[in-house]
VONULUM-744838 format. One record per residue: residue in one letter; x, y, z of N, C-alpha, C, CB in turn. Coordinates in steps of 0.05 Angstrom, whole numbers, plus 5000, padded with zeros to 4 digits. Glycine has a CB too. Layout:
<pts>
aXYZXYZXYZXYZ;...
</pts>
This chain:
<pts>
x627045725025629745765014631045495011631345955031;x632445454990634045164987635545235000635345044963;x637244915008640044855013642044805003640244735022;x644044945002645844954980648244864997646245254964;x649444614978650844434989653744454976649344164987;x656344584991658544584968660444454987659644904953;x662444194970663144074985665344215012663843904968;x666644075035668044155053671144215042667843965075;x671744075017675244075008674644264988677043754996;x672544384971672644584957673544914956671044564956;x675144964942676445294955676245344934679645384969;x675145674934675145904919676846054921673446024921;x678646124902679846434906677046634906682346534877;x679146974911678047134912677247314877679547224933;x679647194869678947224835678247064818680647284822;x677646794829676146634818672646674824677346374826;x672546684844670046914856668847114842670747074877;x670447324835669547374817669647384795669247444818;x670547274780669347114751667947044754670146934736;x666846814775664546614764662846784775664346274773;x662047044795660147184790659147414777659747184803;x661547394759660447574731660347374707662747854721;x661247104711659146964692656846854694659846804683;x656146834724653746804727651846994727653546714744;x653747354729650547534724649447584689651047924740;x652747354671651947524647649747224637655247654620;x649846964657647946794649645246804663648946564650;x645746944679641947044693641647164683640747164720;x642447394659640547484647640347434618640547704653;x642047224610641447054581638246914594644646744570;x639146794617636846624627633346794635638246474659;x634247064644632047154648629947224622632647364663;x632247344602631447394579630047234566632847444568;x630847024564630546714545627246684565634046364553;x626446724592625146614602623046774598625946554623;x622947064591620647284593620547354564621347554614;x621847224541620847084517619046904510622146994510;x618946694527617346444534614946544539618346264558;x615046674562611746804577610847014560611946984612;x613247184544610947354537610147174505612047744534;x610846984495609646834471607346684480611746644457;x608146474514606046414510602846634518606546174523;x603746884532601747014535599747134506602847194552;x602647174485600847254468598747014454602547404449;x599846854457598446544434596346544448599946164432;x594946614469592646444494591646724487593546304536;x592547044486589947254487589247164448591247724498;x591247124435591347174402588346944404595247044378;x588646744418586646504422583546644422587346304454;x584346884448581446844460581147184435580946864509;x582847274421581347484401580947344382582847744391;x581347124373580446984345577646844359583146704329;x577646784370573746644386573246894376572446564430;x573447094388571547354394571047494372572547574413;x573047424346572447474315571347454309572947434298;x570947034321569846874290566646834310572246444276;x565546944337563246934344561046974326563147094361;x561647204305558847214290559247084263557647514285;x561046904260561346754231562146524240563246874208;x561746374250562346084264559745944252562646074303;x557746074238555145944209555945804191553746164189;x559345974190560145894163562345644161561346164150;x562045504189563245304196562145064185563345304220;x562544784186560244634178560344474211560744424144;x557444554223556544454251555444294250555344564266;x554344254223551143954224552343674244550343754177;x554443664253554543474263553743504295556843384256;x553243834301553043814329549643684331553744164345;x548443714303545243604306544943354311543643634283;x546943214311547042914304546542794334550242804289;x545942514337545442514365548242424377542742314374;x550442354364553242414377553542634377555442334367;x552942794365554443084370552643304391554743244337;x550243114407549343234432549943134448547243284437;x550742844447551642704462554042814482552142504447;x555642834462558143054465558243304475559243114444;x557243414477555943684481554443654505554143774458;x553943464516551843444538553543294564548843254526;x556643154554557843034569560143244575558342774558;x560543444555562343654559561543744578562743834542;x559443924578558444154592557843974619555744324576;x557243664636556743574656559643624665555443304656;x561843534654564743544652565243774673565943594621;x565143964652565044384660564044354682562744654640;x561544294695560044334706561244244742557744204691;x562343924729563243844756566543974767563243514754;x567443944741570344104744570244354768571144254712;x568244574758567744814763567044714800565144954739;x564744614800563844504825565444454844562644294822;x567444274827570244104843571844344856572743904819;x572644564839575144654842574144874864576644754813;x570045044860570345184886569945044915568445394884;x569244704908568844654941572544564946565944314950;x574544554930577044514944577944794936579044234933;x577645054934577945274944576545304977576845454923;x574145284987573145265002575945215025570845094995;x575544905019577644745034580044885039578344505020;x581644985017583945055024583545325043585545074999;x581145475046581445695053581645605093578845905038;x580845335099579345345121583245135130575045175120;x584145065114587144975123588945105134588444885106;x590544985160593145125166594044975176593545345178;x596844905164599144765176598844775207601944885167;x600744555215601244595244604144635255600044365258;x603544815274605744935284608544735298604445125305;x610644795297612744545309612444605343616644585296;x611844295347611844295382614844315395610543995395;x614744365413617044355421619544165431616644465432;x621944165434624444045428622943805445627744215439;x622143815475621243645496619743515482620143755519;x617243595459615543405454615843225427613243535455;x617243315410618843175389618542875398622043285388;x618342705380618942485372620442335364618242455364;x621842115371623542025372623541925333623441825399;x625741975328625542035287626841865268626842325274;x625841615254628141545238627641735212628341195232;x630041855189629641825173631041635141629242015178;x630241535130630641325113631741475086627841155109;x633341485069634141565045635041295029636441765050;x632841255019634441004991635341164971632040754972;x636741004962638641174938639440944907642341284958;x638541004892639740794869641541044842636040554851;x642940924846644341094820644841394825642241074794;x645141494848643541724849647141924857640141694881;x649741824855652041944852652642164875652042054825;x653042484867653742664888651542714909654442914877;x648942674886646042854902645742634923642442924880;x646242474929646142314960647242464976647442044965;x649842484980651242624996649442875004653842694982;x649743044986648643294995645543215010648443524968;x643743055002641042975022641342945042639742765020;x643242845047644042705084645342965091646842365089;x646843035070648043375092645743545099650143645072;x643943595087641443755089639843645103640243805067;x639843395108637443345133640443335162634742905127;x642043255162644143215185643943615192648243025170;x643043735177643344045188640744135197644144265165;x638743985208636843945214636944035248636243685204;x634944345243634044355268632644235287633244475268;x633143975300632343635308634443645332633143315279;x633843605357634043485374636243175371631443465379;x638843165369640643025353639942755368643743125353;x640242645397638342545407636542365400637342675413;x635042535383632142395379632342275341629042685387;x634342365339634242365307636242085297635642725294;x635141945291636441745266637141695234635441595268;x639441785217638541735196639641455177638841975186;x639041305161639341145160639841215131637940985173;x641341105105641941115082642240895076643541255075;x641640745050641240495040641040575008638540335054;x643340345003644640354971643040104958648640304968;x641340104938639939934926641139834912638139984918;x643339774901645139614889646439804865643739354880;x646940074873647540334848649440184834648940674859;x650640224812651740174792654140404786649640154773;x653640554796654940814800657140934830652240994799;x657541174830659441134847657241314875662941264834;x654841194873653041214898654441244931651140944896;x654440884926656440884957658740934960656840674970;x660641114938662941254948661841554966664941314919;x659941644957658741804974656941764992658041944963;x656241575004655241525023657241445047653541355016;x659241365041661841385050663041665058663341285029;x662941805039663642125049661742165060664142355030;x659442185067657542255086658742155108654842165082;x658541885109658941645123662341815154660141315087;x663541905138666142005147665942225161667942045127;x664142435148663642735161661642655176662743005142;x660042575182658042475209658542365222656042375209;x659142225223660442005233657641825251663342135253;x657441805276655341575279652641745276655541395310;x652141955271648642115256648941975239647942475243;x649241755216648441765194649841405200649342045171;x647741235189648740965192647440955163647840755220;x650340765136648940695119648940385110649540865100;x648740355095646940035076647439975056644040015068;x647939765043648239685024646639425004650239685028;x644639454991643439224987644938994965640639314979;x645138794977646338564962647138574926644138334968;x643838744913644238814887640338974879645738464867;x640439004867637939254866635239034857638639574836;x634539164879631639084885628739234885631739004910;x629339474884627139764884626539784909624039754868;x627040094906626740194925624140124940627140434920;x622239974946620439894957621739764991618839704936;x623139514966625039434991627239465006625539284990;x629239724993630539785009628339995027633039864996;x627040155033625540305046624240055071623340455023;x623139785056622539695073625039535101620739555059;x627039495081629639525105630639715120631939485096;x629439965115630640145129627140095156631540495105;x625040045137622740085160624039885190619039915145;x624339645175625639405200628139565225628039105177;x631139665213632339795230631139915246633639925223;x630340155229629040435249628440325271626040595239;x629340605292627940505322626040735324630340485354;x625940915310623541165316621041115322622841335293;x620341275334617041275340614941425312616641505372;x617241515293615941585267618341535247614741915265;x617141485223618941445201618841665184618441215187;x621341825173621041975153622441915130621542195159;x620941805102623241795077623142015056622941535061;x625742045052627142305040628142175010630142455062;x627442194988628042154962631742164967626242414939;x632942134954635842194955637342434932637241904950;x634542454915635142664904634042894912634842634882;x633542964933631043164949633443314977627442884969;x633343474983634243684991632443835017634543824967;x632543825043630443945064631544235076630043735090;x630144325086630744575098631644535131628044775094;x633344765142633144645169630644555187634344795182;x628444705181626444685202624044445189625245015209;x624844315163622744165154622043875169623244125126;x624643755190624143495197622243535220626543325203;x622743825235620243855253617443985243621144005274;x617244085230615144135225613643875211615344365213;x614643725201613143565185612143315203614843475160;x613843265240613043075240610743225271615642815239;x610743415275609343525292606143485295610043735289;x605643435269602243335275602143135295600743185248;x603642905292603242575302603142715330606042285295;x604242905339604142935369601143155375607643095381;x600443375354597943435361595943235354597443665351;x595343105343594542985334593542645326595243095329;x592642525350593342255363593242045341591342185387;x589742105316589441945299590641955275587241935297;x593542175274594442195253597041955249595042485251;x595841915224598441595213599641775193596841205193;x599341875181601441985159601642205148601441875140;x603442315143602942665136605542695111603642945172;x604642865093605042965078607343205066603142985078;x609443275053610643355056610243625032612243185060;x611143885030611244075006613744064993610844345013;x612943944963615743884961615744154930616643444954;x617744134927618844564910620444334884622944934942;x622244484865622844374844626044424854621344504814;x627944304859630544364865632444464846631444154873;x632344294813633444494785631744594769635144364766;x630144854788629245004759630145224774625745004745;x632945224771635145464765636645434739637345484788;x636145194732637645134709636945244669637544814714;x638245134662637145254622633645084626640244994579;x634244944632631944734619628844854631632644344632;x626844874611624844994622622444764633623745204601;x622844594629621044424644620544414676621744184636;x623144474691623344484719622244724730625944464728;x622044934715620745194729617345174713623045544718;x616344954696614045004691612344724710613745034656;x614044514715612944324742613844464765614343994744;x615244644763614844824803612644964800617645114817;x611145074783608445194786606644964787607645384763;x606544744771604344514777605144394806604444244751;x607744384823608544244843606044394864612044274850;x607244694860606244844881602644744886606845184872;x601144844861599444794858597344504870599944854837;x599844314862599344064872598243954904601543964866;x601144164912601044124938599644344954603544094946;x600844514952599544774966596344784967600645044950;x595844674944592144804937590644624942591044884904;x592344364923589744134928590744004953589143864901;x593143854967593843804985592643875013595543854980;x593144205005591244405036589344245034589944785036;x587244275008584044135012584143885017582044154989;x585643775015585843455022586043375057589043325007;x588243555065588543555087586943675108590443595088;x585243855094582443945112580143715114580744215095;x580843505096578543285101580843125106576243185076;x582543095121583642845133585142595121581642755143;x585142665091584442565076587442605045581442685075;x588942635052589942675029591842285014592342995038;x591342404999591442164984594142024967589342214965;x595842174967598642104972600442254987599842074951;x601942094999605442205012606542185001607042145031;x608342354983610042304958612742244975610342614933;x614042014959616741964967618442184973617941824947;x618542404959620842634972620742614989620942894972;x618242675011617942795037615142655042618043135039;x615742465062613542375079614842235106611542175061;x612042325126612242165148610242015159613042285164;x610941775171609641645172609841445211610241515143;x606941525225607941325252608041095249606441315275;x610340975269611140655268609140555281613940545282;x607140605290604840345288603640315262602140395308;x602940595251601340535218603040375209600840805194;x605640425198606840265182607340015188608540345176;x607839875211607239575224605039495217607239535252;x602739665214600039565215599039385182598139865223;x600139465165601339455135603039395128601539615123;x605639325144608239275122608239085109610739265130;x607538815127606238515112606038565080602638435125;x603138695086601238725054602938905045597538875052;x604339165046605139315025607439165022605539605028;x609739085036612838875019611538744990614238505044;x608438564999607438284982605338434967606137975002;x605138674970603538734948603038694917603738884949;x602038554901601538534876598738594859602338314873;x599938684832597038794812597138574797596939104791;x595238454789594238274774596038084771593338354752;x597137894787598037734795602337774796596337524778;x603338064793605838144789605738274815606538304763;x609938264826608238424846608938724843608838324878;x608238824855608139174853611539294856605839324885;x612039454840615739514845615439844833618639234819;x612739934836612040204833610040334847611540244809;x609440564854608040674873607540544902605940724863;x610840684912610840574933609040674962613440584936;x609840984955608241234969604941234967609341514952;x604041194942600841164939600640964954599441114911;x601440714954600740424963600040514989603040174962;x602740625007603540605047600640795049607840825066;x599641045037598641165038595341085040599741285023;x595240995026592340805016592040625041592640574982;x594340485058594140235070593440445095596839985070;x594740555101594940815127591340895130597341195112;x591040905110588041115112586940855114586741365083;x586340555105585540395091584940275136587940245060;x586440395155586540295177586140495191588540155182;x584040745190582640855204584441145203582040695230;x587341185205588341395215587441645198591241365218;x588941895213588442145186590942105171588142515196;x590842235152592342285132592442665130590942105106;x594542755135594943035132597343125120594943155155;x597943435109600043525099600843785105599843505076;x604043805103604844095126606244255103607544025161;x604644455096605144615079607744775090602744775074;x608544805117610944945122614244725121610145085153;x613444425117615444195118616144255083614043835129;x618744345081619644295049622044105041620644575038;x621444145016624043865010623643924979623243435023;x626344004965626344084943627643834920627744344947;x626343784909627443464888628743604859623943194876;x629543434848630843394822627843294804633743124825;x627143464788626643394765626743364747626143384761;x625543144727626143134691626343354677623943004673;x628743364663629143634651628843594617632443754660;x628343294611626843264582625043214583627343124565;x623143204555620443114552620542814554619143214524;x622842694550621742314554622742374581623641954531;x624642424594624042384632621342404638625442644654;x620042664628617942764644615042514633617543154634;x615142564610612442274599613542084616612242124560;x616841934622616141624637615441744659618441374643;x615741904676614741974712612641984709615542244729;x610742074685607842104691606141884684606742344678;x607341694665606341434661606441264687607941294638;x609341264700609041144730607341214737610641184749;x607941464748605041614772602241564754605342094779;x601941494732598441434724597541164732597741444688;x599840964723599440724732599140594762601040624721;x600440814777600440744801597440884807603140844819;x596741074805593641194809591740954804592741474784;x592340784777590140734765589840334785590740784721;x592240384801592640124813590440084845596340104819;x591640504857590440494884588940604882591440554904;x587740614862584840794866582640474865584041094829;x583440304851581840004848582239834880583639784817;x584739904892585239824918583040054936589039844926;x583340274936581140424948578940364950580640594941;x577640284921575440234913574140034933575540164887;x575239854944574439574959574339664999577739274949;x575039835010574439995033573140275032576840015045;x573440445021573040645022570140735027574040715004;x567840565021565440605014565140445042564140514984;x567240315055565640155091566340295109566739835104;x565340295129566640395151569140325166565140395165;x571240445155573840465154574140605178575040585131;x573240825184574340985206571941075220576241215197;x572341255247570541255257569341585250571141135283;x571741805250571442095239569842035208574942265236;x568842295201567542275175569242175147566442545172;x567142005135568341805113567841965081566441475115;x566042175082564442335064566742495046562242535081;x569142585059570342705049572342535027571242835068;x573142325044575342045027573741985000575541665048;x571041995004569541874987568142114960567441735007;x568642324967568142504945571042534930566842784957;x573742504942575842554926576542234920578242754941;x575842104931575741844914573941884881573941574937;x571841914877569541924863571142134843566642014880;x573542354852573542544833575042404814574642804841;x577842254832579842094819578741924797581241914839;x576841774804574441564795574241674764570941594816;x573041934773572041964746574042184718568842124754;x576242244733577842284713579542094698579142444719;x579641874713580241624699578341484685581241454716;x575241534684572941414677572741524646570341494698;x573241794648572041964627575042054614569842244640;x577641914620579142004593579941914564581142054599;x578641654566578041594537575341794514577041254540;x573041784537571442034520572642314514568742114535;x574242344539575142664526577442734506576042844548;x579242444502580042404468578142404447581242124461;x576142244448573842304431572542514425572342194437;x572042684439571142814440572843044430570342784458;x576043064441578043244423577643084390581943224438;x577942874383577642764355575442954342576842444355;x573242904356570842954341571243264332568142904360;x571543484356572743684350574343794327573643684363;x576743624325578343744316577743644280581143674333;x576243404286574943374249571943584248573542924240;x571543614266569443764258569444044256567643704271;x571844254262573544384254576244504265572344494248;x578344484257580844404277581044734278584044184263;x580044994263580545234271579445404300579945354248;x576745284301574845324326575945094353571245254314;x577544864343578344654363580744854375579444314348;x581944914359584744994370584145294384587145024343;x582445434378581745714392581145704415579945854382;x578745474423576645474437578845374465573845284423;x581245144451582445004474584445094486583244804470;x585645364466587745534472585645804499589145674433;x583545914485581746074501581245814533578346154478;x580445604532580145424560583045404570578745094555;x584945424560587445374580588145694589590445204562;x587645874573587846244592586046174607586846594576;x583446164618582146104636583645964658580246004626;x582745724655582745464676586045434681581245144660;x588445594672590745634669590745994693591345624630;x588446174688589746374704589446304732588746654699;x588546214752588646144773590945934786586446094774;x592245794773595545804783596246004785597645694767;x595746134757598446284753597346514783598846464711;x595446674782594646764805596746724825592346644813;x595446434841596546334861599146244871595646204863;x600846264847603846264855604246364855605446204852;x603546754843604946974844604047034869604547174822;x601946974890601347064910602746904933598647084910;x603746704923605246494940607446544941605246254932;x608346674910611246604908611546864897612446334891;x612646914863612447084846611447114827613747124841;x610947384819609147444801611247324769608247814805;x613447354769615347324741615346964741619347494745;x615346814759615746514743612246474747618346224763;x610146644748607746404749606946374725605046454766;x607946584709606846574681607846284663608146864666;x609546024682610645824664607745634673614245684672;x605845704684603845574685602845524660602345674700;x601545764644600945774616601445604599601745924606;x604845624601606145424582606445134588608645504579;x605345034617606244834626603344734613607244814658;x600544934615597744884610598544694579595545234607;x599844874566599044834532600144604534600345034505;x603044524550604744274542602944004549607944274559;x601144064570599843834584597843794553597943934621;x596644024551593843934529594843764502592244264515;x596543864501598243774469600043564472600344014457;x602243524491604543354490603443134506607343474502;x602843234533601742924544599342844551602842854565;x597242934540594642904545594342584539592743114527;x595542464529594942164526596241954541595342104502;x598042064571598841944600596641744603599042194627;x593541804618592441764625590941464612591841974628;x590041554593589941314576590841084574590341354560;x594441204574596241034559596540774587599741244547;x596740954612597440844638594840634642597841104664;x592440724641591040494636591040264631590340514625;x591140294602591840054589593539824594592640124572;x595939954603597739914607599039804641598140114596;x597339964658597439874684598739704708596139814682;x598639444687600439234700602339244694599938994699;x603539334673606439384668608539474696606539644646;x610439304696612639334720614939494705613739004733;x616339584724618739774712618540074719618839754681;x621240244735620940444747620740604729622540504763;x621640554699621240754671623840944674617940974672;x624041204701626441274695629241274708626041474691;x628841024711632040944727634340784706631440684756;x635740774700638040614689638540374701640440754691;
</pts>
C-alpha cells in the first residue's frame, strides 16, 4: 500500500469533501473506462495476430520465401531459433530460481542495525518533502535511525522543502546543501562520508516507503554475515494518474523485480540495487568508495549509473548481493514517451559500461561461495547486448521479405512471451491492470526496440538525459 502524504496546514471542509469525491468517482471511471479500452484493443490486435498466422498457415507458398534458401536467410533462421532456444532455457531455469526464493523476515527491534538513510534530491520540489515524511514514519527504532537529505544544487524551490521537513522533524532529519550541482553520485557520496550507520540506505527523493520497508530491507546484513548489499521492490508511485505509461512500467517493474530479482537473489547474485531503494553495509561501501567517486569510461568520468557501478564493486569484493521482495518504495515515473526513451538510454549505457567492468573479475575467483551463478547471468547480459544489432537485422530482413507475415508472426510472439507477466501480476497483484503488459509488449517491440543499440554506440556519452 502507498503512502499518501497531505500536507499538515491543509484543511478540508466537509462539503468540499464531498465534491472532490464525487469528482473523483466520476474520474475513476472516465479512467477505468479509458483503461479497459486499451486492454481490450490491445487484446484484440495480439488474438486478430495469432488468427491471421492461423489463416495464412496454408498459403504462406504464396509469399515470396526464396530468400529463406539463401545462405543468409538460414543463417537467420538458425540464429533465431538458437535465440528461442536460449531465451526459453533462460526463462525456465530463472522460474526454477524464483520458485526456490524467499525474502527474509525483519529481525527484531534489539537486532536492527544501526541506519543511515541518504536522500539526494536535485530539482525534485514537493516530492522531497513527502520522501523524508514517509521514511521519518518508519517502523525503525528512532535511536538507531539517521536520515540525512542533501540538495544537489536544485534550481527550484527543493530546499524550501527540505526546510519544511527540516522544521517538522526537527533533529530525525539533518539536511545539505551542495555548493552547486554536481550529480547525484556525489552528493550520495557526501552523504556516504557523514553517515554514522552500520548500513547505508539511499532513497531516490522521488520514491515514497512503506512503514515497515526500512526494516525489512536492511534485515539480511544481520542474517546474513556475507551480505554487502541488498536490493529493494520498487512499485510505480503515478500510475494512478491519465497517463498510461506508469501503469504499463508497474507491470514491467513488478516483473523486473519480483521474478527476475527473486532469481537473482537465489544465486547471491543480483546485479543491480536500483537507486529508489537500496542498502548497502558500511564496510562494502568503504571497501569501494575510492574507485566508485573516480570512476571513469573511456577516459570521462562516470556521472551515470551510480547504483550498477556500488553494485558491481560490492559483488566485485566477495560479498552477496540480495533482494527483499517484502522492502517497498514506490517512485515517480516518466509519463511521456521522450522521459521514458532518455531513462532507458541511461539505464542501457550504464549496462553496457558494467557489464565490461564485470567482464575483468567475474570469470576469477572473486568470492569464495559459488561463482557459477554470477557468471551465467553475466553471459545472459553478455549476450543480449552481443546479439542486438543481428536482431535489427534480422527484423529488416523480415520485414522486406514480407512485412504481412513480419507483423503477424511478431504480434503472435508478444501474446505468448507477453502472457506470463501478464499471468504473474494478476497472481501478484490484479487480474484488471496485468493486461497493460500486452501493451507495454507492443510499445517495447515497436517504439523502443532501438535503446539497446543506440546506448551502445553511444556509451560514453555523459549526461543524466532526464534532469533539467
Amino acid at each position: 500500500m502507498k503512502t499518501n502524504t497531505i500536507a499538515s496546514d491543509q484543511v478540508i471542509s466537509s462539503a468540499d469533501k464531498s465534491a472532490f469525491n464525487e469528482f473523483s468517482k466520476q474520474k475513476n471511471k472516465a479512467r477505468d473506462l479509458r483503461g479497459i479500452m486499451v486492454r481490450v484493443s490491445s487484446l484484440a490486435l495480439l488474438f486478430g495476430a495469432a488468427y491471421l498466422v492461423y489463416a495464412l498457415q496454408g498459403d504462406f507458398s504464396r509469399y515470396n520465401l526464396d530468400g529463406l534458401n539463401s545462405t543468409w536467410g538460414m543463417a537467420i533462421f538458425v540464429i533465431t531459433g538458437f535465440l528461442l532456444l536460449f531465451r526459453a532455457g533462460f526463462f525456465f531455469y530463472n522460474l526454477y530460481l524464483y520458485l526456490r526464493y524467499k525474502p527474509i523476515s525483519s529481525v527484531s527491534n534489539e537486532n536492527l542495525p544501526t541506519c543511515t538513510v541518504i536522500v539526494p534530491a536535485y530539482n525534485e520540489g514537493k516530492q522531497v518533502w513527502a520522501t523524508l515524511m514517509s521514511l521519518a514514519k518508519s517502523d525503525y527504532p528512532a535511536h538507531k535511525l539517521e536520515l540525512l537529505a542533501i540538495d544537489d544544487g536544485s534550481k527550484d524551490d527543493t530546499w524550501e522543502w527540505m526546510l519544511k521537513a527540516k522544521r517538522e522533524l526537527g533533529d530525525r532529519v539533518s539536511i545539505y546543501q551542495q555548493p552547486q550541482n554536481k550529480g547525484k553520485r556525489h552528493a550520495l557520496y557526501r552523504g556516504f562520508n557523514i553517515g554514522t550507520g552500520e548500513v547505508f540506505v539511499t532513497v531516490d527523493s522521488d520514491s515514497e516507503v512503506t512503514n515497515d520497508t526500512l526494516r525489512n530491507l536492511v534485515s539480511p546484513f544481520i542474517v546474513n554475515e556475507k551480505c554487502g548489499a541488498v536490493a529493494g521492490n520498487i512499485r510505480v508511485l503515478n500510475n494512478e494518474k491519465k497517463a498510461m505509461l506508469p501503469k504499463m512500467l508497474d507491470v514491467s517493474f513488478v516483473l523486473s523485480f519480483e521474478f527476475v530479482r527473486s532469481a537473482e537473489s537465489s544465486l547471491e547474485s543480483v546485479l543491480c540495487t536500483p537507486g529508489a531503494l537500496a542498502a548497502y553495509r558500511r564496510k562494502a561501501v568503504f571497501g569501494c568508495l575510492d574507485e566508485w567517486i573516480n570512476q571513469t569510461f573511456m577516459g570521462k568520468a562516470s556521472d551515470i549509473g551510480e547504483d550498477r557501478a556500488m553494485t558491481n564493486m560490492i559483488l566485485k569484493q566477495g560479498y552477496h548481493v540480495l533482494f527483499q521482495r517484502n522492502a517497498f518504495a514506490y517512485t515517480n515515473v516518466p509519463e511521456k514517451y521522450t522521459g521514458l526513451y532518455k531513462m532507458f538510454i541511461r539505464w542501457g549505457r550504464s549496462n553496457v559500461r558494467e557489464n565490461i567492468a564485470m567482464a575483468k573479475y567475474v570469470f576469477t575467483d572473486f568470492r569464495e561461495s559459488s561463482k557459477t551463478g554470477s557468471r551465467l547471468l553475466f553471459l545472459n547480459q553478455v549476450l543480449k547486448l552481443v546479439m542486438s544489432y543481428p536482431t535489427i537485422l534480422m527484423m529488416l530482413f523480415f520485414i522486406s521479405m514480407d512485412p504481412v507475415l513480419f507483423l503477424s508472426s511478431t504480434l503472435l510472439s508478444i501474446l505468448i512471451w507477453s502472457s506470463f507477466p501478464v499471468l504473474f501480476y494478476a497472481k501478484r497483484y490484479n487480474l484488471s491492470e496485468s493486461f497493460w503488459a500486452y501493451s507495454y509488449s507492443i510499445l517495447y517491440t515497436f517504439g523502443l526496440f532501438w535503446i539497446t543499440p543506440y546506448a551502445i554506440a553511444t556509451a560514453s556519452k555523459r549526461g543524466w538525459l532526464t534532469r533539467g
